[in-house]
C-alpha positions, 0 to 999 in steps of 0.5 A: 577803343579804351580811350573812347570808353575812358572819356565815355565814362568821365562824361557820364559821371560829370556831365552835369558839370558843363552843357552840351553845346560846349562839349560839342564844340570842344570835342569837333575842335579837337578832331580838327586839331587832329587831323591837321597834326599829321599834315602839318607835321610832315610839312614843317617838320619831317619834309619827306625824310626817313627814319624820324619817329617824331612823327610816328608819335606825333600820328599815334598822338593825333589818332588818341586826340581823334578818338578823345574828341570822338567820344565827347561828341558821340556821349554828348549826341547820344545822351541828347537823343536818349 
């Protein structure tokens, strides 16, 4: 929750540095990114073992990326719409 509300406010203070569109597509780029860490992850890396925490922050990492990306295209819809 912190950090969509971080990026909420970097985009209100410097939204008039970039356009929507880009911000869109960066922020749905970026959930992508984040929801394939975690699967590929295990793939390569972990294979199924226990007792790695490499991959445990790797998912924290991947569910902080999420909410970035979160905010930038809620902000973005949001601030198209009103």
């Amino acid at each position: 929750m912190l950090v969509g509300l971080t990026c909420l406010l970097v985009i209100i203070f410097y939204a008039h540095k970039s356009d929507a569109y880009v911000r869109i597509n960066v922020g749905l780029g970026l959930f992508v990114v984040a929801l394939l860490v975690v699967p590929v992850l295990n793939a390569v890396y972990i294979k199924d073992q226990v007792g790695l925490y490499a991959g445990f922050y790797a998912t924290v990492g991947a569910i902080g990326l999420s909410d970035i990306a979160d905010a930038l295209v809620q902000g973005v819809l949001i601030g198209a719409v009103g």
